[in-house]
N, C-alpha and C positions, 0 to 999 in steps of 0.2 A: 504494500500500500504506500505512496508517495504523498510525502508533506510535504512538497511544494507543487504550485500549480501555477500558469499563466496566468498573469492578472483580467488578461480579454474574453477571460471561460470562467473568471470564477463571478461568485454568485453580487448579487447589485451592490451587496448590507458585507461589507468587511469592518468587522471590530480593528481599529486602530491601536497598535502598541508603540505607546512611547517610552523610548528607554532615558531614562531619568540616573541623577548621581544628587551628595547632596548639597551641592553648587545651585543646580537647577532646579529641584523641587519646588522650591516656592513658585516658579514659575509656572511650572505643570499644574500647583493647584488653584491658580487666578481661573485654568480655565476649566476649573468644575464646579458643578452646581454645589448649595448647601447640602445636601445629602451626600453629595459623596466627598466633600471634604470633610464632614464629618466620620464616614464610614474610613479614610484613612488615620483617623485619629485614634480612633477605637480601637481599628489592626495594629496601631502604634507602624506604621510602614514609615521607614525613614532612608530608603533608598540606596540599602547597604547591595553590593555587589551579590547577583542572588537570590536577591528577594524579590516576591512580584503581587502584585494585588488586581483582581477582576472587580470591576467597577459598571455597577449597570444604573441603565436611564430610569426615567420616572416609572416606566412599565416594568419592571422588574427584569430587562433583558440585558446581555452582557452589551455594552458601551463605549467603554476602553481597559485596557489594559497599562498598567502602568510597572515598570520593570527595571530593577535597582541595575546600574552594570559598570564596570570600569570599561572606560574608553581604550586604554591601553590591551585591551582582552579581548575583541570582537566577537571571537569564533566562540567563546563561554558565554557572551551577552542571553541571547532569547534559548540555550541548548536545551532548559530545564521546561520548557512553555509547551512544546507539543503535547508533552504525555503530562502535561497539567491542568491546561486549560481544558474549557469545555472543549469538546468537537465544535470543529464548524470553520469558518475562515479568515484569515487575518492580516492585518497591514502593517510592515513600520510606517509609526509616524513621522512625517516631515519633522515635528517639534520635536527637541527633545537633544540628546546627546546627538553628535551626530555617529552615524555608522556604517563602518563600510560594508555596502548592503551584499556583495558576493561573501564577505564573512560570517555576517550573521546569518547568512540563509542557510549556507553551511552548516553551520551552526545548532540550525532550527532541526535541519537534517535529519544530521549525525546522531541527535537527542529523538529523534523519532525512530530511530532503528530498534526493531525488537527480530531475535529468533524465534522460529515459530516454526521449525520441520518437525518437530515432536510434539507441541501443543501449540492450540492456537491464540494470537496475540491479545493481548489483555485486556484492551480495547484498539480504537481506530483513536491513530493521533491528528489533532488540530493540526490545520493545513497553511503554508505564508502562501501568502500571493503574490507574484514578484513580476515585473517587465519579462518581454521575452529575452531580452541578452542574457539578462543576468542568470533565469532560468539555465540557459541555452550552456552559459558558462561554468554553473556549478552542478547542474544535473550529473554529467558524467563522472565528477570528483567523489558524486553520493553512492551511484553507481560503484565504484571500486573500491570503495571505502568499502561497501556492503557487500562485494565478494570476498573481500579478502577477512570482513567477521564470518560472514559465512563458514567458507570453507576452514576458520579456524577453529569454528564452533561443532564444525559437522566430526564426531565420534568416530574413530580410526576404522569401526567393522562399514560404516558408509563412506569412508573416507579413506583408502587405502591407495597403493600406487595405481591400482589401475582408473580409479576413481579420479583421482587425479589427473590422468590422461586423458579421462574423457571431459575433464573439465575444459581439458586444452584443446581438444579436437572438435570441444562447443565453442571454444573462442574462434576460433581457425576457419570454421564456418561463417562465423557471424562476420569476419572479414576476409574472406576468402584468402585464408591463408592455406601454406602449406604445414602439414602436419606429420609428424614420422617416430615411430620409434624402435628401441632396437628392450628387447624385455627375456630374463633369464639370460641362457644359455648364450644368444645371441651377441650377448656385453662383453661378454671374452671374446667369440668373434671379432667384434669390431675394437679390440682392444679397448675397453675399457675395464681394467680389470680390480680398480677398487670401489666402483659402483657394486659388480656383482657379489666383491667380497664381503661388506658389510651386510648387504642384502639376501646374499643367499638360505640364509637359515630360518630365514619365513617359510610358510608354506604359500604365502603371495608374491609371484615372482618381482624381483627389483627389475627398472627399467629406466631407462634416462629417454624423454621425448624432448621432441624439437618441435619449433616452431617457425616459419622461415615469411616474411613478407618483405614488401614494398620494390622499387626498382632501383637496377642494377649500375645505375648514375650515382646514385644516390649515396652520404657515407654511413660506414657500417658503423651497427649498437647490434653486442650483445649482452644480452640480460641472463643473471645464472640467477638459482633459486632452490634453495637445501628444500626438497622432498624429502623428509624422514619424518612418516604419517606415523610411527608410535617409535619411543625409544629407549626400551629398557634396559639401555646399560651395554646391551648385549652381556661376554660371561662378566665383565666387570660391571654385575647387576649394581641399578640407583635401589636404594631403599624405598621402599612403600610413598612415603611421600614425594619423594623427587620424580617418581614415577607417574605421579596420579596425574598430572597435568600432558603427558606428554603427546597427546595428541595435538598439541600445539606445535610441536615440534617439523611440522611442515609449515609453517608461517611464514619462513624465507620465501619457499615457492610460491604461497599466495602473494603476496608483495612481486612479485617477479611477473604471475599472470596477469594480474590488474594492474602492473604500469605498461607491459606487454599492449595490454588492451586499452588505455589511453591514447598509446604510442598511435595506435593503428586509427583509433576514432578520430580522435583529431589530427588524423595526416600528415604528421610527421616527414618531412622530406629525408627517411632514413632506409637503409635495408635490415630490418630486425633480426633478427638470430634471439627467440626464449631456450633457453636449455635447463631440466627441470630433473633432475638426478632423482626421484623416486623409490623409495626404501621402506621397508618396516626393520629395523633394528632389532632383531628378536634372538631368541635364545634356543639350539638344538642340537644333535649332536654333530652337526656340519659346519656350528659357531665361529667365524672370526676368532681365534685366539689372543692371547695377549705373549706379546716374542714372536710372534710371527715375521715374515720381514713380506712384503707385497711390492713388483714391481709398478709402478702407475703407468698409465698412458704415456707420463711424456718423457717415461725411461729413468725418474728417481727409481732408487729402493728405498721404501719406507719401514723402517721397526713396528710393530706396534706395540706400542708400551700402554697404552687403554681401549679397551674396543667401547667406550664412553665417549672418546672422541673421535666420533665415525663423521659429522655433519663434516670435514674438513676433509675427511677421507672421499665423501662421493662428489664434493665439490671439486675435490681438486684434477679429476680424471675431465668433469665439465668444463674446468675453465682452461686445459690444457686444449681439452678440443674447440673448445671458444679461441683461444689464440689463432690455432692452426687457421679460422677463417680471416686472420689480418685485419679486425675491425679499427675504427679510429677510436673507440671507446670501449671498454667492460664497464659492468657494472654490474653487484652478486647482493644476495640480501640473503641472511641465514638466522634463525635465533643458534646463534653457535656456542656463546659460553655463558654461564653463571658469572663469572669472573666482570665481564660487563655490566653483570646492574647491580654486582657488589660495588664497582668503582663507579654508577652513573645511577642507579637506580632504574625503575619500573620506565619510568616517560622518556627517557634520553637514550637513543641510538648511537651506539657507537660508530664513529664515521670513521676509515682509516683511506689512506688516497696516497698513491706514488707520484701523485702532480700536484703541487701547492694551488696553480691556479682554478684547477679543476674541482677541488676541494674547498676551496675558501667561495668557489662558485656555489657548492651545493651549502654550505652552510647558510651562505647569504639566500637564497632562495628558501632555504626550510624559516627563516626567519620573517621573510616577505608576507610571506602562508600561515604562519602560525602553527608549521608542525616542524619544530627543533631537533636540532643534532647537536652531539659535541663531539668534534676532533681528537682523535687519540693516537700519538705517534708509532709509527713503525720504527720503532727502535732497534735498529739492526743488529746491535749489542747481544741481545738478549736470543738471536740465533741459535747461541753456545747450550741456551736451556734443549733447546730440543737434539743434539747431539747423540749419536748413538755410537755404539762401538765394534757394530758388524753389517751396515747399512748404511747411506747416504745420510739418514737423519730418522728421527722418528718423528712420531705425529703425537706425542705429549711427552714429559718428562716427570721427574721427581719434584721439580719444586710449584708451588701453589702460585707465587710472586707473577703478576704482569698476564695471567691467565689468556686474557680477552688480545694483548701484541703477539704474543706466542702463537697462537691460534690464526692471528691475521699474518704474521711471520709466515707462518707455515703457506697459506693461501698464497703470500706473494712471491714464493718460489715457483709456481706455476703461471705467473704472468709475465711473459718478455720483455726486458729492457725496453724501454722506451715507449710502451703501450699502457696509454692514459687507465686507472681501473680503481676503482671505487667499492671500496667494502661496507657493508653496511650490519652492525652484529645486533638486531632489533630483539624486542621481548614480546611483539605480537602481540600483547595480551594486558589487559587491565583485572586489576586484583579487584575492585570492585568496584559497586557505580558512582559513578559521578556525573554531573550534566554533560550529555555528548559523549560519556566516554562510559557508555553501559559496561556491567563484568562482562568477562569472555574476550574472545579474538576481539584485535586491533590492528588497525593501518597505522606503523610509525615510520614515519620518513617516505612514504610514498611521494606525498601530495611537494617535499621538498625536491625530492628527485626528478618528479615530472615535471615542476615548473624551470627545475634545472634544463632538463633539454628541451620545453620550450623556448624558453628566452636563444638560447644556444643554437637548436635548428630551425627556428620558425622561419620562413621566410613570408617577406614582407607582400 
């Protein structure tokens, strides 16, 4: 169901929200009648960020809306209103704070998002009314937003690699792209042989899909995205708790499908490459070992010193064969370490980048949008942690120190000198709700990264 609608189809009678702070209050309430100055008296409503109050006319019907919000916050302004207000339809007011109206609609959105494949939604949320642009501009943002809670919300037994595949063979459709993938047995065929190895001990075969559009003028982006739809550890099982959540742990890949799928709606003058490494991380007697050594695609030998850190094992066969295409750009998104929201917490994407300019770009864009990153260095140094002493390197080590570099460390041995590539170590997921930011799957760092390659490849 969509809470936003064209202002030229919606209904005659739009209740008006104005967003208030307590600078401008007194101004908001010159223009209401004695009753409902008085009715905010009562409420005690003093216009703190958050707060909001429904205000009706003499007939007892809703009138306006009046809505505490910091101007510096856009995208939190109206997020809390959809699934609070009545139903029915609604306007920002001219008066009032101003706001940037692609924010707040967002906003309005994002807050109206509920999952609903296992029950049905709680009610139907209050709807904004907005111009066609604006519509036109944030629709698709809601749109991706809402695949990538989706797919992070959907339970591994509906949700597994192949599942995943056809999520992306439903993309591929929907812009005629091409679609291909290589599943089981056929990943050592084509040399990719630490996708199959973390993967094989499911009884759901692993599989890495591609996705391939736009024309061949055009310069290359490709997009990688950790598929690992449950992840217990493998044999170095996570405890009960670390475990409970891991259906999350394909969140990379959603972030990956749905900028994939921006890329393509808004026409992008690029040629895409999604590559979507595909896994269940499971436990059998065919398990990934720990001491194992594994050669990759792009001819390391890898130790493995934890089969816990598999996301960087099937990443790194992906972004070897992402290279092999010479794009002008990478760009990967994984929840890949713990170690990042000990150092950043829940909201903050780790951003790591082998190009200052290319980096200080996506920062400045996540920042434009209102969906933040922070930079965290590739510290070459710290290499020495991942060292091994019968293989090229391994893929963890003994010490805890710098988790989240180590991990991006590892990744950037599989990206060729001089090939711009962007990591992104996100947590997918909100511990619980907040306006706009319901529990469950989350989009972090999409909406920064897309505005990144717009501004970048748009032409004018």
């Amino acid at each position: 169901m969509s809470a936003l609608l064209d202002r030229s189809s919606a209904p005659r009678h739009l209740v008006a929200i104005e967003a208030v702070d307590a600078r401008r209050l007194p101004a908001a309430r010159k223009r209401l009648d004695a009753a409902q100055r008085r009715w905010l008296d009562t409420n005690g409503f003093d216009a703190r960020p958050g707060s909001a109050i429904l205000l009706a006319d003499a007939h007892g019907k809703p009138a306006r809306v009046l809505v505490g919000v910091d101007a510096a916050h856009p995208l939190a302004a109206l997020a809390a209103l959809p699934l609070s207000l009545p139903e029915g339809a609604y306007q920002l007011a001219v008066e009032g704070v101003a706001l940037d109206p692609a924010q707040a609609a967002l906003g309005w959105a994002l807050g109206a998002y509920q999952f609903t494949r296992y029950r049905k939604a709680k009610r139907a949320p209050a709807t904004l009314a907005l111009d066609a642009a604006t519509l036109a501009a944030v629709q698709p943002l809601v749109e991706a937003t809402a695949l990538v809670r989706d797919l992070v919300n959907t339970p591994t037994e509906d949700m597994g690699p192949e599942q995943l595949g056809e999520a992306i063979q439903h993309l591929g459709k929907q812009h005629k792209a091409k679609v291909r993938d290589w599943v089981g047995k056929e990943l050592l065929k084509a040399n990719f042989p630490t996708i199959h190895a973390v993967g094989r001990a499911s009884h759901r075969e692993p599989r890495l899909i591609e996705l391939s559009w736009g024309k061949p003028e055009h310069p290359k982006l490709v997009i990688v995205g950790k598929g690992v739809c449950f992840d217990t550890g493998g044999l170095d099982l996570k405890p009960s708790d670390g475990m409970r959540w891991m259906k999350k742990d394909m969140g990379g890949a959603a972030h990956a499908i749905a900028l994939a799928g921006l890329v393509m709606q808004a026409k992008l003058p690029l040629r895409l490459t999604l590559l979507v490494p595909a896994v269940e991380n499971a436990v059998s007697g065919n398990a990934l070992r720990p001491g194992e050594v594994v050669v990759t695609r792009a001819g390391h030998s890898v130790e493995i010193d934890n089969t816990d850190a598999e996301g960087r094992l099937v990443l790194c066969d992906a972004l070897a064969y992402g290279a092999e295409q010479q794009p002008e750009l990478m760009i990967d998104f994984a929840t890949l370490t713990g170690a990042a929201r000990v150092a950043l917490g829940p909201d903050l994407p780790a951003l790591f980048g082998n190009d200052d300019a290319l980096a200080d770009a996506a920062l400045a864009a996540g920042k434009a949008v209102a969906d933040p990153l922070w930079r965290l260095p590739l510290w070459r140094p710290y290499r020495k942690m991942l060292d091994s002493y019968l293989a090229d390197f391994a893929n963890a080590g003994p010490s805890r120190h710098a988790g989240a570099i180590t991990a991006a460390l590892y990744l950037e041995r599989f990206v060729p000198d001089g090939l711009p590539w962007l990591h992104l170590d996100t947590y997918a997921w909100n511990d619980a709700d907040r306006p706009g930011r319901p529990r469950g799957g989350e989009a972090m760092g999409l909406r920064a990264v897309f505005a990144m390659l717009e501004k970048r490849y748009r032409q004018s």
